[in-house]
C-alpha positions, 0 to 999 in steps of 0.5 A: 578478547572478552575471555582475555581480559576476564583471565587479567581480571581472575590474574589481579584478584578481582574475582574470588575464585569459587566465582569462577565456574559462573563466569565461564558459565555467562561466557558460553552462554553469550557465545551460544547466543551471539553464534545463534542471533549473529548479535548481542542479545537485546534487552527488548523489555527495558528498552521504550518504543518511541514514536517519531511520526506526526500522529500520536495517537496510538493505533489501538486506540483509533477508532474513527478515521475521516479522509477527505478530497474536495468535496468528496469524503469517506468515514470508516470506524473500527468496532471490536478491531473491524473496520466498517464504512459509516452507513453500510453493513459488513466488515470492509474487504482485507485489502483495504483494512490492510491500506487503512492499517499502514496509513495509519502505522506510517503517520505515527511512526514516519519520521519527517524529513525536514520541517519548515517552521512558521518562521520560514512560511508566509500566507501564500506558502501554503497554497504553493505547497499544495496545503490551500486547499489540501490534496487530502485530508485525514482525521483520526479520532480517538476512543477518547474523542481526541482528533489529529486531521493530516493535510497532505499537499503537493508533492516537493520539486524532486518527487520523492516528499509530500509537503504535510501539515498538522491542522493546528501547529504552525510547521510544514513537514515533508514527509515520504511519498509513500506515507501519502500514498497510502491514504489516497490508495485507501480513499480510491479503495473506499470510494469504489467500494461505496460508489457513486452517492444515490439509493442504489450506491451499494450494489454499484460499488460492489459490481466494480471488479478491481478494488482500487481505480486505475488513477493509483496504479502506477504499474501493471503486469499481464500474464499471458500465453507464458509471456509477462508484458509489464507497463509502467507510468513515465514521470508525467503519469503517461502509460509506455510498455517497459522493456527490459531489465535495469536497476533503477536505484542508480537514478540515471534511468528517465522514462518518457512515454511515447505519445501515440502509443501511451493513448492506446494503454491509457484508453484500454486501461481506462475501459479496464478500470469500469470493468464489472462484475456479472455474477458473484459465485462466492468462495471457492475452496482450492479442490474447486478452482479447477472447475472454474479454469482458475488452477492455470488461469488463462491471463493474469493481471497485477497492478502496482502503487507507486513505489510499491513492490507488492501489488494492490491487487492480483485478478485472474481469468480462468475458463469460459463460464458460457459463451459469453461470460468467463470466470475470474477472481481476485486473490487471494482469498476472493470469491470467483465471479463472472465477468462478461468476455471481452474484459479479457479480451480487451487486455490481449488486443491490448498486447497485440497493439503493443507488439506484445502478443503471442 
């Protein structure tokens, strides 16, 4: 088509015909580039970026974020693009970096799904929508000094949006789950790491194998013996065994936990979450993990946010470091430590208790 109407444009003499070798030149051209992308070429530097989140603020130029629940708070600061908690030393591990990074990234680019303007709101809705007291609250301060402190609230009847208000401006936002999701998965992250407040805070922090508290985990995979168990939370937050396999995407597919059964996970899971670590070995390049059995480990574990198709962590256990110890590690990237042997062992009694054992 665009070949014809350019041969009706040369036939009505609208083209001087020494231009006509440049035409067909634009023409292959374009093609070339239309059969290599499969689209049209965008002109990506005339084209402005605008965000659409809550947040303004652009992310280069955060440098102190402040998330608090109840009584309890957390502050991080950025110095030279490294993230640190405020009154310990050493750059924060990737993994929470990386969940402060997409809280962060979500509130400045997430579009609301509805807002509720102060017109609709009296004084109890606040309370009503979870927003008196917050659930969380985080404040992202600027280079410049300048503030914007998000209130995630409840979440709305369907499960899906959490009701979001700006300190400041007099509109209620339901924002997706997920956006505030990732600021409680980076609260728990940074809580666990900082430990319980006293003189020895730091080294109770660091001695907690999992990064992040088994309140964020809403799903959880076991590899053992060949055989993958996967367990799941039903819509009440009970833990039941999945079994298995179907699309969820439908919406028709209600899980209920049952009661006698969820107490087992739960109770196992819960001890799981105080695991501790006994020693720290440090890094271990990949010629050295057969050593430590992490080549084929022995069991692995993979937890899951809610909505999250990546895990929040990937822990496996290799070989026995002694008779009572047994070598284990986060991946990737972590550093191999032991960790005493009846963690693991409380996974695979876990397993049979389901009838999932081999």
């Amino acid at each position: 088509m665009v070949e014809a109407a350019v041969k009706a444009r040369l036939a009505g003499g609208g083209v001087p015909r020494w231009l006509m070798p440049f035409v067909g030149a634009i023409l292959v051209t374009l093609l070339g580039l239309l059969i290599l992308s499969g689209q049209w070429p965008e002109l990506r530097s005339k084209i402005a970026f605008a965000a659409k989140g809550l947040v303004t603020i652009a992310l280069a130029d955060v440098r102190r974020v402040e998330i608090r629940s109840g009584a309890d708070g957390i502050v991080l600061l950025r110095n030279e693009g490294a993230w640190t908690i405020e009154g310990q030393d050493g750059v924060v591990p990737t993994e929470l970096g990386t969940h402060l990074e997409t809280a962060l990234r979500l509130v400045t680019v997430s579009e609301p799904a509805r807002e509720i303007p102060a017109t609709e709101l009296s004084p109890a809705s606040f309370a009503a929508f979870g927003l008196d007291p917050p659930a969380t609250v985080a404040t992202i301060e600027a280079a410049d000094g300048s503030a914007t402190s998000v209130s995630i609230g409840a979440l709305n009847p369907a499960s899906t949006s959490h009701y979001v208000r700006i300190v400041g401006r007099p509109t209620v936002y339901l924002m997706p789950r997920h956006v505030g999701e990732e600021w409680r998965v980076t609260l728990d992250m940074t809580r666990r790491l900082r430990g319980p407040v006293g003189a020895d805070a730091v080294s109770r922090g660091k001695s907690l194998l999992l990064p992040v508290s088994m309140a964020q985990v809403w799903a959880l995979e076991i590899v053992f013996a060949g055989k993958l168990t996967r367990f799941e939370r039903d819509p009440s937050g009970n833990w039941f065994r999945h079994l298995g396999q179907h699309n969820h995407a439908s919406g028709n597919v209600l899980h209920v936990a049952d009661p006698k059964q969820a107490r087992v996970i739960d109770a196992a899971l819960g001890a799981f979450d105080a695991a501790a670590v006994e020693t720290r070995l440090g890094s271990a390049d990949p010629s050295q993990l057969a050593r430590y059995g992490l080549t084929l480990p022995d069991l692995i574990v993979l937890v899951f946010a809610r909505d999250a198709a990546a895990p929040l962590a990937k822990l496996e256990f290799g070989a026995m470091a002694d008779s009572l110890d047994r070598y284990a590690r986060l991946v990737p990237g972590g550093a191999v430590v032991t960790v005493a042997e009846f963690e693991m062992r409380r996974l695979t009694e876990l397993l049979r208790a389901v009838g999932a054992g081999s």
